[in-house]
PDB file of N, CA, C and O in Angstrom:
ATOM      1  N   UNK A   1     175.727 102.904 -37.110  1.00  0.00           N
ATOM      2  CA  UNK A   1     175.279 103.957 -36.242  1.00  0.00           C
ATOM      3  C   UNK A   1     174.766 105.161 -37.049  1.00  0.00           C
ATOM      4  O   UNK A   1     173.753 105.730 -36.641  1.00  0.00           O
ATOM      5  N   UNK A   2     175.303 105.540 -38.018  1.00  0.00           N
ATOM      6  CA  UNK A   2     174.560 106.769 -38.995  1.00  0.00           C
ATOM      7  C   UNK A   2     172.908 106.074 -39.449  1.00  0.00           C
ATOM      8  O   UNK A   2     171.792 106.572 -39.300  1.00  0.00           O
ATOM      9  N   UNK A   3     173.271 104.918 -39.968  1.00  0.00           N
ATOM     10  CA  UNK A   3     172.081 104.604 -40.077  1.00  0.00           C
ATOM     11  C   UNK A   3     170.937 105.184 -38.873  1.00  0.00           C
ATOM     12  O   UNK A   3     170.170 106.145 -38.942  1.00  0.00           O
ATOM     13  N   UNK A   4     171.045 104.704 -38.334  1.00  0.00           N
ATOM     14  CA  UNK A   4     170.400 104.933 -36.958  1.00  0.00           C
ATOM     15  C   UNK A   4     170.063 106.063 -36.653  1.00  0.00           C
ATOM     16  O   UNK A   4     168.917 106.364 -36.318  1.00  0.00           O
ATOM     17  N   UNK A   5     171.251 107.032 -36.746  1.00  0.00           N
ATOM     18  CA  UNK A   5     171.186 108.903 -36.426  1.00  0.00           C
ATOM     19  C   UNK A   5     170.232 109.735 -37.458  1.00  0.00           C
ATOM     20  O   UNK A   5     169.898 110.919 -37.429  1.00  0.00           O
ATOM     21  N   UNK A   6     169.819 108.392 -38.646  1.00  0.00           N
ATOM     22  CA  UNK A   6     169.237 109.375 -39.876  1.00  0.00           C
ATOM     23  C   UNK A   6     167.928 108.797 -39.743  1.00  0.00           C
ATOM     24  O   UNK A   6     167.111 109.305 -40.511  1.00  0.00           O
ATOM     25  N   UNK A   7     167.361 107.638 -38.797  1.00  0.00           N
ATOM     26  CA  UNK A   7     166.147 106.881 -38.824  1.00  0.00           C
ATOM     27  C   UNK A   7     165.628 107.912 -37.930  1.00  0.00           C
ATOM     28  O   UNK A   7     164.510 108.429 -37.930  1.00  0.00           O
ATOM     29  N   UNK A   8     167.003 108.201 -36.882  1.00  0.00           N
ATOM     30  CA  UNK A   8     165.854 109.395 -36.002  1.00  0.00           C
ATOM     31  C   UNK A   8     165.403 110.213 -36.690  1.00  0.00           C
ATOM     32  O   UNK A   8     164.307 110.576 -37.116  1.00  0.00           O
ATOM     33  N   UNK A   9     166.137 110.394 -36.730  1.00  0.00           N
ATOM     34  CA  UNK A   9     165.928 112.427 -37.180  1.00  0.00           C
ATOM     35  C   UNK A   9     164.787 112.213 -38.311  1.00  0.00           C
ATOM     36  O   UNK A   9     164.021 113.121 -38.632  1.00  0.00           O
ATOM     37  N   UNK A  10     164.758 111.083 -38.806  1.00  0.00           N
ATOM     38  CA  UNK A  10     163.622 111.003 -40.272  1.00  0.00           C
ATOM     39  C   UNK A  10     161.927 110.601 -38.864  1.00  0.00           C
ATOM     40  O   UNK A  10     160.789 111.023 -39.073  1.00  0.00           O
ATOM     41  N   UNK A  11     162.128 110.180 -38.250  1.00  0.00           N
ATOM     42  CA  UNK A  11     161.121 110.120 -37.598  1.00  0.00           C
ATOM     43  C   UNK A  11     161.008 110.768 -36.458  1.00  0.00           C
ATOM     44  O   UNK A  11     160.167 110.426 -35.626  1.00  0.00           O
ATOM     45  N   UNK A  12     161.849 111.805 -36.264  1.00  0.00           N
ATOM     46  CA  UNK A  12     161.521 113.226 -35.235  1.00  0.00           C
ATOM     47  C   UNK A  12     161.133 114.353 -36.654  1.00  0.00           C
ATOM     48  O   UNK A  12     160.397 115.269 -36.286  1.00  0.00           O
ATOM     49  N   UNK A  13     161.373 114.390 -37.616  1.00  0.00           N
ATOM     50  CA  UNK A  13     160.808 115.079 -38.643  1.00  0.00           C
ATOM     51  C   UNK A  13     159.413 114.572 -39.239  1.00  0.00           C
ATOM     52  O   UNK A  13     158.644 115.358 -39.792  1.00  0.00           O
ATOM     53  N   UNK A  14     159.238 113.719 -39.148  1.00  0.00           N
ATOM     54  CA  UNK A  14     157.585 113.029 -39.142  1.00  0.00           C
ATOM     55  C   UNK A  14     156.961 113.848 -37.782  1.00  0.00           C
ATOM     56  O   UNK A  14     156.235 114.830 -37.934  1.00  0.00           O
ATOM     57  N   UNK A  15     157.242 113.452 -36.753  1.00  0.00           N
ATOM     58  CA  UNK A  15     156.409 113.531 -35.844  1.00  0.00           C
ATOM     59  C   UNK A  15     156.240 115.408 -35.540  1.00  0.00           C
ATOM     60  O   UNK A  15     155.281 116.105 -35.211  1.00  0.00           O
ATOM     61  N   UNK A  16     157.383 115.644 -35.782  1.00  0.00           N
ATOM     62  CA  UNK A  16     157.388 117.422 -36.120  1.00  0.00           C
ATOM     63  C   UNK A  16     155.931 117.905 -36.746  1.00  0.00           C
ATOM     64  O   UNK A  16     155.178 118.690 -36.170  1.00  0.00           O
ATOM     65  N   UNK A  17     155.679 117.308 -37.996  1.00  0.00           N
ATOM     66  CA  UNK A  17     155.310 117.596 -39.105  1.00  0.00           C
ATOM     67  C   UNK A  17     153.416 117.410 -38.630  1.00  0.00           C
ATOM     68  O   UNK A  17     152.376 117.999 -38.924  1.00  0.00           O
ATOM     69  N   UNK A  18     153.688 116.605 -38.030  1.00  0.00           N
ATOM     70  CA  UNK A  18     151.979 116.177 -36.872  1.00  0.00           C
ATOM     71  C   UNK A  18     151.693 116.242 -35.866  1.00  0.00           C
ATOM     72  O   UNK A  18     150.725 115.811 -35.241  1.00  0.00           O
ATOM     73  N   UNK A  19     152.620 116.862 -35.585  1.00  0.00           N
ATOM     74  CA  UNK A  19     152.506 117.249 -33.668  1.00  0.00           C
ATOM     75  C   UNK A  19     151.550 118.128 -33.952  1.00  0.00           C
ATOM     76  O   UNK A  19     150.581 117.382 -34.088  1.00  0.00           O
ATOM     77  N   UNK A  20     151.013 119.650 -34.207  1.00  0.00           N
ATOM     78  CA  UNK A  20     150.170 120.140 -34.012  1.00  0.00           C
ATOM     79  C   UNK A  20     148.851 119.705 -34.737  1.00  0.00           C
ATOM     80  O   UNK A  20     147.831 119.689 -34.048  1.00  0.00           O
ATOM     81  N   UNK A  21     148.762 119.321 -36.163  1.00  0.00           N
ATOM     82  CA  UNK A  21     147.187 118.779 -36.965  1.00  0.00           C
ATOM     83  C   UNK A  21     147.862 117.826 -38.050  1.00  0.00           C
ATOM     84  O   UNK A  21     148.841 117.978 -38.781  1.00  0.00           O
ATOM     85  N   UNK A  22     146.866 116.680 -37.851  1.00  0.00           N
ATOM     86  CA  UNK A  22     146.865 115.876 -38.969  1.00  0.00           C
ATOM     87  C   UNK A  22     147.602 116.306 -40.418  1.00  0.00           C
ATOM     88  O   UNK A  22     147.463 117.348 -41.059  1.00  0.00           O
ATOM     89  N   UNK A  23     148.027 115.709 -40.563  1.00  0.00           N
ATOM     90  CA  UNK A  23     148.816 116.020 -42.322  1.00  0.00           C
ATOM     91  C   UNK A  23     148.575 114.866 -43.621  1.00  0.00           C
ATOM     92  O   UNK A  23     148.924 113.686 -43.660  1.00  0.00           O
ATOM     93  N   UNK A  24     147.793 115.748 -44.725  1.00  0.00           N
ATOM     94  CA  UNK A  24     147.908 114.790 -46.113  1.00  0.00           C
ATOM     95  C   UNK A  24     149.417 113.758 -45.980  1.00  0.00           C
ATOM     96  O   UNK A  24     150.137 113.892 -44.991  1.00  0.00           O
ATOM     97  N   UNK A  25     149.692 112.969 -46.847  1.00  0.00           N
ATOM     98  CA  UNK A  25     150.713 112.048 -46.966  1.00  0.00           C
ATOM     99  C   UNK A  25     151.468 113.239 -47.607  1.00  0.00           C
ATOM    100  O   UNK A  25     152.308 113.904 -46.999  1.00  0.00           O
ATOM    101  N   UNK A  26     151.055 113.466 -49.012  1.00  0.00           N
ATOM    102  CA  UNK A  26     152.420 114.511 -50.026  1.00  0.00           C
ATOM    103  C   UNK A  26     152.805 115.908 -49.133  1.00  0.00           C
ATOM    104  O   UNK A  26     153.883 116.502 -49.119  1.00  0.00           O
ATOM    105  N   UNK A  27     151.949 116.126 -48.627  1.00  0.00           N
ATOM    106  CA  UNK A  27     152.476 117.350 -48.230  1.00  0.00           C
ATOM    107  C   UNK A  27     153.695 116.918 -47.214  1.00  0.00           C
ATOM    108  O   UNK A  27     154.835 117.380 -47.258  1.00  0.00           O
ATOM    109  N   UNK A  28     153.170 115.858 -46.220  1.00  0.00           N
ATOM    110  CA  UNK A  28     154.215 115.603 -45.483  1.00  0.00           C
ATOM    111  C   UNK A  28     155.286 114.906 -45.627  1.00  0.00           C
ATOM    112  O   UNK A  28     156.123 115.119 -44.750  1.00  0.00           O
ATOM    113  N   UNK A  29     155.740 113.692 -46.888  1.00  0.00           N
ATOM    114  CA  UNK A  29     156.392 113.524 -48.264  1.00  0.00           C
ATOM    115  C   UNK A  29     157.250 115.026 -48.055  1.00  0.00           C
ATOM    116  O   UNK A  29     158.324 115.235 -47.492  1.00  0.00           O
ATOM    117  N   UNK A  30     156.668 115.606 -48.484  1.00  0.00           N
ATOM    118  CA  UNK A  30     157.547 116.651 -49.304  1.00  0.00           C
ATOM    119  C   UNK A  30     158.088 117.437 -48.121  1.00  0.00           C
ATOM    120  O   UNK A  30     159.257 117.816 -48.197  1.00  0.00           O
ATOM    121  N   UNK A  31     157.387 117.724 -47.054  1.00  0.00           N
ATOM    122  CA  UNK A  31     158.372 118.354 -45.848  1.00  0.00           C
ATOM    123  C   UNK A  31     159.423 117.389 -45.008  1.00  0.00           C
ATOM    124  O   UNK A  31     160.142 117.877 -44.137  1.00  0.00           O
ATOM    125  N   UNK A  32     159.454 116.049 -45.321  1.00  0.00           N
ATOM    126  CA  UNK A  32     159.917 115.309 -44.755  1.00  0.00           C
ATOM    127  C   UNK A  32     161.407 115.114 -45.589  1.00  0.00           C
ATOM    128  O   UNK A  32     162.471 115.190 -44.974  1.00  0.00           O
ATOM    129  N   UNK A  33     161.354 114.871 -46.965  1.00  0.00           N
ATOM    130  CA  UNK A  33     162.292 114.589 -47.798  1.00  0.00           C
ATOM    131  C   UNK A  33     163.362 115.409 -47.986  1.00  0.00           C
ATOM    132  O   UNK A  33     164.335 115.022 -48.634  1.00  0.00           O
ATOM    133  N   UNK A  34     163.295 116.684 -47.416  1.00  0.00           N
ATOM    134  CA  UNK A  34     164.588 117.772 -47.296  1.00  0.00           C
ATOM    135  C   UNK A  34     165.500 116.464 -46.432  1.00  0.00           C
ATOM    136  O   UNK A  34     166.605 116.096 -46.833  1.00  0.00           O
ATOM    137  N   UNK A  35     164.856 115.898 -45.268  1.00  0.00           N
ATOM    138  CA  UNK A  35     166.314 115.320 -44.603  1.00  0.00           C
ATOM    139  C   UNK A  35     166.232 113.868 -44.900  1.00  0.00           C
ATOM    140  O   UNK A  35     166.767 113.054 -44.147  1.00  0.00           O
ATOM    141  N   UNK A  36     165.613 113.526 -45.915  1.00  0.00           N
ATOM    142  CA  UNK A  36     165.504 111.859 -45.997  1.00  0.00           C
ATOM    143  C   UNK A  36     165.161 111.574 -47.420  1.00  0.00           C
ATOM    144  O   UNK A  36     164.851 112.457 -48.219  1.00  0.00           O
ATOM    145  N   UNK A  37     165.221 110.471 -47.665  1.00  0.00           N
ATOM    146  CA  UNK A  37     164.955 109.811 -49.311  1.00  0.00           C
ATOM    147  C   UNK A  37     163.438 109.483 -49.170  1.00  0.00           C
ATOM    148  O   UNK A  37     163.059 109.344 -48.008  1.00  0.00           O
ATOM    149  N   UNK A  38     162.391 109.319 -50.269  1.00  0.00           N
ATOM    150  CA  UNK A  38     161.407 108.297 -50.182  1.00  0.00           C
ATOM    151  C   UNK A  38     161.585 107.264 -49.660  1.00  0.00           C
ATOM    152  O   UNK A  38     161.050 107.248 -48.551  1.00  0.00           O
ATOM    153  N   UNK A  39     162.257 106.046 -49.995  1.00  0.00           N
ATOM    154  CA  UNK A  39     161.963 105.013 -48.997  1.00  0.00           C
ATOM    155  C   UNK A  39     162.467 105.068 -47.910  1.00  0.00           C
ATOM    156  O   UNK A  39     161.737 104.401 -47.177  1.00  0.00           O
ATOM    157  N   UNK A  40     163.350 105.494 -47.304  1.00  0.00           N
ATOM    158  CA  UNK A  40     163.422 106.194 -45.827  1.00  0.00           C
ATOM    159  C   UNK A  40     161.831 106.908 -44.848  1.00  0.00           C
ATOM    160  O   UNK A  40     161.409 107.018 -43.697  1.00  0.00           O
ATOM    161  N   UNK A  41     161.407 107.261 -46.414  1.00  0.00           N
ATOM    162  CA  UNK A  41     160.476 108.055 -45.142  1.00  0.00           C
ATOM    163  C   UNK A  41     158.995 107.264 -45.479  1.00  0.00           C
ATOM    164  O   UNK A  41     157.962 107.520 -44.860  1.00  0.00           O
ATOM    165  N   UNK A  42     159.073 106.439 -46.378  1.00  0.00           N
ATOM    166  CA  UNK A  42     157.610 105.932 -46.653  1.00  0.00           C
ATOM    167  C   UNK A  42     157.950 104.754 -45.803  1.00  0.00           C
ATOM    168  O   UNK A  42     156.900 104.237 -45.421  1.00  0.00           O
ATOM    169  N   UNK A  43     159.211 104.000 -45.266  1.00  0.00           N
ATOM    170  CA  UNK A  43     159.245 102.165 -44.675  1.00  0.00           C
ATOM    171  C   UNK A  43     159.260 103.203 -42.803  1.00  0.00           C
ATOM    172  O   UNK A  43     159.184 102.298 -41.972  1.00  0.00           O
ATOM    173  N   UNK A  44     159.310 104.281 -42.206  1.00  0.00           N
ATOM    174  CA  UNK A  44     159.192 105.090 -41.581  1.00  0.00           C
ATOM    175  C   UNK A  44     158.213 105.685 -41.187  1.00  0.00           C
ATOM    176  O   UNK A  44     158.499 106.377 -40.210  1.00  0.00           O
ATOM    177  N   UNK A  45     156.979 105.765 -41.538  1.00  0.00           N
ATOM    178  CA  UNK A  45     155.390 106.569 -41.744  1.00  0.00           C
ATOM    179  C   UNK A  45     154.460 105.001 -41.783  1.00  0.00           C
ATOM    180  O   UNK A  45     153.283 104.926 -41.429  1.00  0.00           O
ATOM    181  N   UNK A  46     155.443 103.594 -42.387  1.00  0.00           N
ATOM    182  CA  UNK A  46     154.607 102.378 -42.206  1.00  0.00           C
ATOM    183  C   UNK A  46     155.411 101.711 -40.295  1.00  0.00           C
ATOM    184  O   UNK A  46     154.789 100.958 -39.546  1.00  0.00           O
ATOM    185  N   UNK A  47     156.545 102.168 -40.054  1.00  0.00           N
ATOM    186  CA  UNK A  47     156.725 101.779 -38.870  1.00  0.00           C
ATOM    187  C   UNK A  47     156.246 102.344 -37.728  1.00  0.00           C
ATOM    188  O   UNK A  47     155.942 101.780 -36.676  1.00  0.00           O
ATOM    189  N   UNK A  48     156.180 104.002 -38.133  1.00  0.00           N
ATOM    190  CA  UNK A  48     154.955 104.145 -37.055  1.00  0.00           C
ATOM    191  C   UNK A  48     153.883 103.755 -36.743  1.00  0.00           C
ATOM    192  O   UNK A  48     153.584 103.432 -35.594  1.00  0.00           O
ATOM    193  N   UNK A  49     153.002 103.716 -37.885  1.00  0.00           N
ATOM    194  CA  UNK A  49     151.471 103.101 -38.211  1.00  0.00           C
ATOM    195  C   UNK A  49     151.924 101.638 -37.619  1.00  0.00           C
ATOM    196  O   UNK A  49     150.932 100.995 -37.275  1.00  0.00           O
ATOM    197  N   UNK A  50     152.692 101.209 -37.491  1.00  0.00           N
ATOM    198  CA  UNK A  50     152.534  99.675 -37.158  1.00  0.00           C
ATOM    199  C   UNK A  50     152.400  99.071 -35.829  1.00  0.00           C
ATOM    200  O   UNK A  50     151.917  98.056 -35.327  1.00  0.00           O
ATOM    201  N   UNK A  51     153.523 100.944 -35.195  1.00  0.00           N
ATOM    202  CA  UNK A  51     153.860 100.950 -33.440  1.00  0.00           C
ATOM    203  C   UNK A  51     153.077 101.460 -32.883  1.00  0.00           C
ATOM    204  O   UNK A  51     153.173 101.726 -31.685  1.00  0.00           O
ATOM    205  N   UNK A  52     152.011 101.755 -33.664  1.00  0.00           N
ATOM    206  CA  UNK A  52     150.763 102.891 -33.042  1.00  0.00           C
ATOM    207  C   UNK A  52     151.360 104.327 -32.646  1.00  0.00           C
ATOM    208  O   UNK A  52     150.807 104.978 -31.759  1.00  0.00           O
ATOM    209  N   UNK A  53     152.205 104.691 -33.142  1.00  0.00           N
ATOM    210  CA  UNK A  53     152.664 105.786 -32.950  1.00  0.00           C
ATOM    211  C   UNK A  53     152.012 107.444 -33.552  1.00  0.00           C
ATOM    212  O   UNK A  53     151.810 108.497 -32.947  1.00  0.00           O
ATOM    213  N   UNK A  54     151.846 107.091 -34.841  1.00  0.00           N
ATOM    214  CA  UNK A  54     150.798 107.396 -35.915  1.00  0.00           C
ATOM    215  C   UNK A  54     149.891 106.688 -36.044  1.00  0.00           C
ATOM    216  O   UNK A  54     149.853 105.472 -35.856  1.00  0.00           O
ATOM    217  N   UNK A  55     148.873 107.559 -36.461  1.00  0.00           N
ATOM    218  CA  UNK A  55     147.720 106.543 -36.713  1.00  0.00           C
ATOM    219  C   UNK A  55     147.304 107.374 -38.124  1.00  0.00           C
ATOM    220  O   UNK A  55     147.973 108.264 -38.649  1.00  0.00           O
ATOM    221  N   UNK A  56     145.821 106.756 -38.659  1.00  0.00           N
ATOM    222  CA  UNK A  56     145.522 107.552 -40.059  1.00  0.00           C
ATOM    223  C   UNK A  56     144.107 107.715 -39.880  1.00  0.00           C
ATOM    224  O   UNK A  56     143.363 106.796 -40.222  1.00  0.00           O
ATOM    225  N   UNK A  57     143.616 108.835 -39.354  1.00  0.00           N
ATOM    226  CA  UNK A  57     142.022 108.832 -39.008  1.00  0.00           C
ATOM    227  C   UNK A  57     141.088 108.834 -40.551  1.00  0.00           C
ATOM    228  O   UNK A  57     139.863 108.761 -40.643  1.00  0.00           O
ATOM    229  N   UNK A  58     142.152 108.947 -41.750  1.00  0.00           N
ATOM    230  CA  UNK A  58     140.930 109.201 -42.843  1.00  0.00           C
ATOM    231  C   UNK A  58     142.171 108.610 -44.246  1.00  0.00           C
ATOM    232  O   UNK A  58     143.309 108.973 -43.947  1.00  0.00           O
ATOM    233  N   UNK A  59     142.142 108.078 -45.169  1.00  0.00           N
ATOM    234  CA  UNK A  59     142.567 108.216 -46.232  1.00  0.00           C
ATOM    235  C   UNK A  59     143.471 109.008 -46.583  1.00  0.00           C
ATOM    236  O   UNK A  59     143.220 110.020 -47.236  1.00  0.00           O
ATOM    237  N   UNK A  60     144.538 108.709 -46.247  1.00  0.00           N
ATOM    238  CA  UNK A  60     145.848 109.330 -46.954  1.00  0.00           C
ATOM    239  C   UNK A  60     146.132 110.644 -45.905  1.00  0.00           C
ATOM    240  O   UNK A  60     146.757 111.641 -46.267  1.00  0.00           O
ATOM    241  N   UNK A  61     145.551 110.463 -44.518  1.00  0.00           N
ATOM    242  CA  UNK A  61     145.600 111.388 -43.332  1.00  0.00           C
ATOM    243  C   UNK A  61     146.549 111.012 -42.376  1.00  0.00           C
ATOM    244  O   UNK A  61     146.316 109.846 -42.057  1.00  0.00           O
ATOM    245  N   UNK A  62     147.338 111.380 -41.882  1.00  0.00           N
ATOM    246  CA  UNK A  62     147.987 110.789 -40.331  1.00  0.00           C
ATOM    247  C   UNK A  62     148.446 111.740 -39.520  1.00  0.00           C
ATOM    248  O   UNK A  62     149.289 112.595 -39.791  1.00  0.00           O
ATOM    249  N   UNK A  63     147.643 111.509 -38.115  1.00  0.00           N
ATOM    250  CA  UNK A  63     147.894 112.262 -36.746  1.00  0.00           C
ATOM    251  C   UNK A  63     148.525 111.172 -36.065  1.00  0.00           C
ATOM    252  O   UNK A  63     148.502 109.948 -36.196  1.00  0.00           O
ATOM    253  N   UNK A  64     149.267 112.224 -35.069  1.00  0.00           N
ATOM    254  CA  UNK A  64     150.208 111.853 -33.967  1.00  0.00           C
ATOM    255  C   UNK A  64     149.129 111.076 -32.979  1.00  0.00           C
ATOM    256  O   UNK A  64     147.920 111.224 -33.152  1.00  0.00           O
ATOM    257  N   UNK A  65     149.600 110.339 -32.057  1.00  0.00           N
ATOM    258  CA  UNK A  65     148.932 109.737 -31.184  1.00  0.00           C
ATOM    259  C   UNK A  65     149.506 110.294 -29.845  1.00  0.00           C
ATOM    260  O   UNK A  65     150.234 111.263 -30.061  1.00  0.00           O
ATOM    261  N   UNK A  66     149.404 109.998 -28.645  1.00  0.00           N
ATOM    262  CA  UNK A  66     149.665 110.025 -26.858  1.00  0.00           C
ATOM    263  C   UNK A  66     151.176 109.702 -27.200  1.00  0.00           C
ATOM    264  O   UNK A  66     152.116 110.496 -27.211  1.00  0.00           O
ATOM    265  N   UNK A  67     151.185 108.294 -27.487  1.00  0.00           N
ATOM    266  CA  UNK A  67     152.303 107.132 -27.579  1.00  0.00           C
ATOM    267  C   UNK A  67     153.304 108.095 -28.662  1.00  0.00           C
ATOM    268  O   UNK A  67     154.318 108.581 -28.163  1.00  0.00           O
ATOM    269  N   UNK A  68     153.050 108.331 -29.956  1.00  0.00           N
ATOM    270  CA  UNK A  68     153.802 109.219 -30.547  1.00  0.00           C
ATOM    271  C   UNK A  68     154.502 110.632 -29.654  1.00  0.00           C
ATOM    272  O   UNK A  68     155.676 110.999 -29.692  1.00  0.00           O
ATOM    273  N   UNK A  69     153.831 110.995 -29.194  1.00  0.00           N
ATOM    274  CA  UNK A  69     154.102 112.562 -28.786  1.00  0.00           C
ATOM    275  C   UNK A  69     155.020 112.060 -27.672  1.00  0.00           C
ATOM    276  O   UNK A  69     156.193 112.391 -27.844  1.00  0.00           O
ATOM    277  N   UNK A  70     154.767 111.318 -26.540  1.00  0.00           N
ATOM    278  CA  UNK A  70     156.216 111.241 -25.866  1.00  0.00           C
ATOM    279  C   UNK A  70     157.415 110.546 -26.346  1.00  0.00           C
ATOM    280  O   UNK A  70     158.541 110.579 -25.850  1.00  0.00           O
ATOM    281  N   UNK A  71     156.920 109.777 -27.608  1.00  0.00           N
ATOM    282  CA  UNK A  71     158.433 109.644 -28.163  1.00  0.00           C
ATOM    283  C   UNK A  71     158.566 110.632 -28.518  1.00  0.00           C
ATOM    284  O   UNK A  71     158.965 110.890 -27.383  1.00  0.00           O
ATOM    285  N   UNK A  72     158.652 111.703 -29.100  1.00  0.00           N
ATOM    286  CA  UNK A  72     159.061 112.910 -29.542  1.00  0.00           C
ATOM    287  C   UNK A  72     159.638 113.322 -28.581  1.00  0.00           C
ATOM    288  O   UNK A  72     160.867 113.302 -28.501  1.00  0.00           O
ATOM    289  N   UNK A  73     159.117 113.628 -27.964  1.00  0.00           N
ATOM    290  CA  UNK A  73     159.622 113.945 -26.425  1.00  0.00           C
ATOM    291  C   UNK A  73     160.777 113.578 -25.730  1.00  0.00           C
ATOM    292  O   UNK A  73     161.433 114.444 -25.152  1.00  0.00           O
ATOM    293  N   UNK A  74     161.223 111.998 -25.706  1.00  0.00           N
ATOM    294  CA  UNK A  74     162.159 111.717 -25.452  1.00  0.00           C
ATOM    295  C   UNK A  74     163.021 112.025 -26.394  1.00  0.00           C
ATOM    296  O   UNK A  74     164.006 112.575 -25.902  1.00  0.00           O
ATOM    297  N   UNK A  75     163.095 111.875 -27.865  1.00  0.00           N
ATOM    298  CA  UNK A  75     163.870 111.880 -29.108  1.00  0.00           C
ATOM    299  C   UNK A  75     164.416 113.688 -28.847  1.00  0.00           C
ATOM    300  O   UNK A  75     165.606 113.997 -28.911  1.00  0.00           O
ATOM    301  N   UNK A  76     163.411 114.610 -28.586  1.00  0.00           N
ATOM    302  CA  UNK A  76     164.088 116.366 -28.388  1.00  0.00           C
ATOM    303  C   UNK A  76     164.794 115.949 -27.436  1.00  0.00           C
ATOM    304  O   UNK A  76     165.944 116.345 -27.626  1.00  0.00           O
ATOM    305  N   UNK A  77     164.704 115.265 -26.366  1.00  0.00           N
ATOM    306  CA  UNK A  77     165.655 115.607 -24.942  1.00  0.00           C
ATOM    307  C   UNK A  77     166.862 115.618 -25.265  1.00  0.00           C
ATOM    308  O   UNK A  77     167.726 115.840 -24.417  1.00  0.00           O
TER     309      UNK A  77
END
């Protein structure tokens, strides 16, 4: 179950991080990693991209999607 409590929060801190504009990868790497490890947050940034949650409009870019933003949504409630 911690597992679990730290997958959120590592991917309500992603989606934080792109809710308002697209974000480089490092920058968001590096705002992300205060509450998570690298591979926490890089196998995390590939499970969104996979759920369509994130998407990557350009090279090393990723915005939130529709589908992203109400998970967020549910995940704050």
């Amino acid at each position: 179950m911690k597992r679990f409590k730290e997958r959120v929060k590592t991917i309500k801190a992603i989606l934080l991080c792109i809710e308002e504009r697209p974000a480089q990868y490092t920058p968001l790497l590096r705002a992300v990693l205060r509450d998570s490890t690298p591979w926490v947050t890089q196998s995390t940034i590939h499970w969104l991209l996979t759920e369509s949650y994130v998407e990557r409009p350009g090279r090393g870019t990723y915005r939130i999607t529709e589908r992203g933003r109400r998970l967020l949504q549910a995940i704050a409630a």
